[in-house]
C-alpha positions as CSV (number, residue, x, y, z in Angstrom):
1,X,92.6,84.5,197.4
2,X,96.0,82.6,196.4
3,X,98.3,84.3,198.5
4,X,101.1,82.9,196.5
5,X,100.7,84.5,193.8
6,X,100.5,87.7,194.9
7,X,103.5,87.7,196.7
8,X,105.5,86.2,193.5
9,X,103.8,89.6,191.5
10,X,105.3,92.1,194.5
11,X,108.8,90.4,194.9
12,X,109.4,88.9,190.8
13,X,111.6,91.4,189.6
14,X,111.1,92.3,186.2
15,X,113.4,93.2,182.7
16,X,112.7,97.1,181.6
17,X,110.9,95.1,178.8
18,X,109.0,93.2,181.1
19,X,107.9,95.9,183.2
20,X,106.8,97.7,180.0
21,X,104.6,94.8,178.9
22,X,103.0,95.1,183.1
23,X,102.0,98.5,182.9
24,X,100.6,98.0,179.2
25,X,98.3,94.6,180.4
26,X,97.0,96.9,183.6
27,X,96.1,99.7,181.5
28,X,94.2,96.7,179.0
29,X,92.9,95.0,182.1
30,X,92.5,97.4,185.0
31,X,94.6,95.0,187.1
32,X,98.5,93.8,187.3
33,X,99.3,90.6,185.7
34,X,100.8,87.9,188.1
35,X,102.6,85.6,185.5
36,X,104.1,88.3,182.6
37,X,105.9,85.1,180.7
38,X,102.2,83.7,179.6
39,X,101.7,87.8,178.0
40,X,104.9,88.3,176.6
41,X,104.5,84.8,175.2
42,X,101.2,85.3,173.5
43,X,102.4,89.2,172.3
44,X,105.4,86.6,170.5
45,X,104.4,85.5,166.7
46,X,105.4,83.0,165.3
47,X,108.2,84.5,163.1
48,X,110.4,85.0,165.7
49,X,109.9,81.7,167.4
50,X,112.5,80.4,168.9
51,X,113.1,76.8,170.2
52,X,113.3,75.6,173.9
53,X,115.5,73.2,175.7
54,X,113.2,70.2,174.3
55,X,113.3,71.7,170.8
56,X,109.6,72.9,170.6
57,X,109.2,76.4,169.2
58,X,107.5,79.0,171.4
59,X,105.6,81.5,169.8
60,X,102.1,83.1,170.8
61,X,99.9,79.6,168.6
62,X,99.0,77.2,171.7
63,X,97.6,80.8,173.5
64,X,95.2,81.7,170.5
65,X,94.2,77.9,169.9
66,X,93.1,78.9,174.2
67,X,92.0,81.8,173.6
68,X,90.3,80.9,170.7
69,X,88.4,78.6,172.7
70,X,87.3,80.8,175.9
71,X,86.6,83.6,173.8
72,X,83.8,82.2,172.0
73,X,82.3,80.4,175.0
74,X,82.3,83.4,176.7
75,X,80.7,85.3,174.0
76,X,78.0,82.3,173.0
77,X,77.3,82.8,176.7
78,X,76.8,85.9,176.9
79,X,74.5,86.7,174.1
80,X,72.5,83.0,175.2
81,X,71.6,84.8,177.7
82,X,71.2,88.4,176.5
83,X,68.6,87.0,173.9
84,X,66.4,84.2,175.6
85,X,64.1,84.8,172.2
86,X,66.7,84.1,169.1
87,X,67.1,81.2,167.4
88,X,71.0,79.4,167.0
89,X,71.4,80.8,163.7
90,X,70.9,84.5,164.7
91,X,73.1,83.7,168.3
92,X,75.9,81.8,165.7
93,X,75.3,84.8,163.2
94,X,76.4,87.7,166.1
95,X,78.8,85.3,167.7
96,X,81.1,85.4,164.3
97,X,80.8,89.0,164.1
98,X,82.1,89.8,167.3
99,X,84.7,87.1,166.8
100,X,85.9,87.3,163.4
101,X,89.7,87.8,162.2
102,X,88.9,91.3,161.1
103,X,87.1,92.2,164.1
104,X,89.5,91.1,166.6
105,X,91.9,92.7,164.1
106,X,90.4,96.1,164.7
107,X,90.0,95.6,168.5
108,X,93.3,94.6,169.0
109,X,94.6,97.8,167.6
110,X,91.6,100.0,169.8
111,X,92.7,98.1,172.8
112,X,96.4,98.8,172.4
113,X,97.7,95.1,171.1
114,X,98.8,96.0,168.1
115,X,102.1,98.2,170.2
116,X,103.2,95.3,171.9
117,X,103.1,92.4,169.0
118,X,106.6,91.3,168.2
119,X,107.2,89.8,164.7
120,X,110.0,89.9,162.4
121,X,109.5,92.9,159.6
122,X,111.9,91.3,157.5
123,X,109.8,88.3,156.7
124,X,106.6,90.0,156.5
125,X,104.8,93.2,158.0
126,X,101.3,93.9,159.5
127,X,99.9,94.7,156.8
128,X,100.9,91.4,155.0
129,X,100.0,89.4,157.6
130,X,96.4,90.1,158.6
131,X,95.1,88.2,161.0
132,X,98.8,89.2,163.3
133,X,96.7,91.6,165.6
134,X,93.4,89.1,165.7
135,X,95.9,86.0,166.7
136,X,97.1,87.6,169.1
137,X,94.1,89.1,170.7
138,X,93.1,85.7,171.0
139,X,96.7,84.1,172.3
140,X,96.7,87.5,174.9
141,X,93.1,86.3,175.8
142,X,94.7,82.7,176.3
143,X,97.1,84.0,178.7
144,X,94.3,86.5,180.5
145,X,92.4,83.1,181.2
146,X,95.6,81.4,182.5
147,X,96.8,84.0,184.9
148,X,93.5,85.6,186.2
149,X,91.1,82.7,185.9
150,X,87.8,82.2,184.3
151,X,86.0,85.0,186.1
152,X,88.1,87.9,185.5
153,X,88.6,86.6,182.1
154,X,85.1,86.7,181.1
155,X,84.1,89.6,183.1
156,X,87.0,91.5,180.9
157,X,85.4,90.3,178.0
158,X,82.2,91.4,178.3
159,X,82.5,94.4,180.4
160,X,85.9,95.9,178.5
161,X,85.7,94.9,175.1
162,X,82.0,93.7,174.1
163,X,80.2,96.8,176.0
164,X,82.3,99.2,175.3
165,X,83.8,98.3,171.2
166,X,80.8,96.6,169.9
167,X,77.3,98.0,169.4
168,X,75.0,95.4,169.2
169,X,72.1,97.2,167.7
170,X,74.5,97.9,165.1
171,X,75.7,94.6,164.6
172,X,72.2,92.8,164.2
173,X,70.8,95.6,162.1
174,X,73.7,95.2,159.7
175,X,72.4,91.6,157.9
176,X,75.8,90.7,155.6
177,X,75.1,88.4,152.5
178,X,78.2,86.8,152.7
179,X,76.7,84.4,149.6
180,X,76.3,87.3,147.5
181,X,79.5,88.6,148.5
182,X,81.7,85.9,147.7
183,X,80.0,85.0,144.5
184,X,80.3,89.3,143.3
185,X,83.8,88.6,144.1
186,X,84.2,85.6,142.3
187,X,83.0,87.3,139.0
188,X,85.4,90.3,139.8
189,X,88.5,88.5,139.6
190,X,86.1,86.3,136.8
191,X,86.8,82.8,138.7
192,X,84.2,80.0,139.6
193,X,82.1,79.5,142.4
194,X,80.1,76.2,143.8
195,X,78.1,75.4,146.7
196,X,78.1,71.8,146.8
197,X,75.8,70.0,149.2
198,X,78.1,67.2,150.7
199,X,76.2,65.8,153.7
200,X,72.9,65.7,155.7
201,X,72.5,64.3,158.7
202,X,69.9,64.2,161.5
203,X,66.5,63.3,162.1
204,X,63.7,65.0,159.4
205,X,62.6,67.8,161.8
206,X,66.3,68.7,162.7
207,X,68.5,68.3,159.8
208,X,71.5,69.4,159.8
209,X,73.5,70.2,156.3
210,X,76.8,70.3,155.7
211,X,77.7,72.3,152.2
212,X,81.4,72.9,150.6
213,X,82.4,75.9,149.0
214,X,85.1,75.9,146.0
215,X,86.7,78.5,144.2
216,X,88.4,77.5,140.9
217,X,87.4,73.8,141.4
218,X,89.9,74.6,145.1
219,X,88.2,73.8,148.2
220,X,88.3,76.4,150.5
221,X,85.7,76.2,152.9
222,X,82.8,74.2,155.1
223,X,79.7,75.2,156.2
224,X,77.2,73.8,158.3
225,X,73.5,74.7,159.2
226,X,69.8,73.1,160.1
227,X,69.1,74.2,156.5
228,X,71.1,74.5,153.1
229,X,70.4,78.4,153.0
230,X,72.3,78.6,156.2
231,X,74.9,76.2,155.6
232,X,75.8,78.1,152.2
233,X,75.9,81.2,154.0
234,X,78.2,79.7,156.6
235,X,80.3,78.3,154.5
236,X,80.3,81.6,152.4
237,X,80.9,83.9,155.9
238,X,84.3,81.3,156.3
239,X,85.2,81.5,152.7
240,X,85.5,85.3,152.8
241,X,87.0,85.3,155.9
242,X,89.8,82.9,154.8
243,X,90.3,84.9,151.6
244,X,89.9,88.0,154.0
245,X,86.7,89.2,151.5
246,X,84.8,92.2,153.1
């Protein structure tokens, strides 16, 4: 137990504000935070970023680049273990479900996120922006690692948002063409799509392909896979989550 730190959380005096923000990560978390600078940070977009003493702009980016980071180690972790039997494309397949910009979008707002992000209306509003609510589930997941460790971090993850906002049955049972989506939106809007096989690699049993996806002769997206099936679809799944396609 770091003593230290506890003693900082019981004699740190906080703003209103801050206090606020404390009562909101317990409720999130089940526990008090120690350091509320590393949440209010990450609850902090990037539109009302303001610079520090060494001129570097502080916003909530460097905590989702983190958070990005646990979160899907955690995750790949976790369902590694829960399914011993499944092959990496079904385990990468659920892993980008659960972690995607529109899921984390939605469980930011179930979890209660989406009160405490600060961004400036004038420039642009939620709804304009949406991946607001995912980045900053990710950059509050950042700070979670930071202030509580490893341990509590992934135990929060899997026992307060996987268990109980995603239903796994559900998830694997739902099998998204995100090939065919992309190219039915494509012919929607009446613009071209290509799959363009750029790269194999690896030895003849385990190749590994690497396909780009363009959009009006625009690149837009990568994908990569131990066949060029899967590699499409990869690179379709990041296509229509970059051109927020559902």
């Amino acid at each position: 137990m770091n003593l230290g730190k506890y003693l900082k959380r019981w004699f740190t005096k906080y703003s209103k504000k801050d206090l606020e923000l404390s009562r909101a990560v317990q409720t999130i978390t089940g526990t008090a935070p120690f350091n509320i600078r590393l949440y209010s940070l990450a609850m902090k977009h990037s539109s009302i970023a303001e610079s520090n003493q060494k001129g570097f702009k502080e916003s909530n980016e460097r905590l989702e680049y983190l958070g990005d980071a646990i979160l899907g180690a955690i995750v790949a972790e976790y369902l590694f273990k829960k399914y011993p039997f499944r092959d990496e494309g079904f385990l990468t397949e659920i892993r980008s479900r659960i972690v995607n910009r529109e899921a984390l979008n939605r469980l930011a707002i179930k979890i209660g996120l989406s009160n405490l992000v600060e961004f400036d209306g004038k420039k642009r509003n939620a709804q304009s922006h949406k991946s607001l609510y995912g980045d900053a589930m990710e950059a509050f997941i950042g700070a979670l690692y930071l202030d509580m460790g490893f341990w509590f971090c992934q135990k929060f993850i899997i026992r307060k948002l996987i268990m109980q906002h995603y239903d796994l049955n559900e998830i694997i049972e739902t099998t998204t063409n995100f090939k065919s989506t992309i190219i039915e939106w494509c012919q929607k809007y009446n613009k071209d799509v290509t799959f363009n096989l750029m790269e194999e690699s690896g030895a003849k049993h385990k190749k590994q392909f690497k396909v780009q996806l363009s959009v009006d002769n625009r690149n837009i997206s990568e994908g990569f896979g131990f066949s060029k099936k899967k590699a499409e679809q990869d690179a379709a799944r990041k296509a229509c989550e970059l051109l927020s396609i559902q």
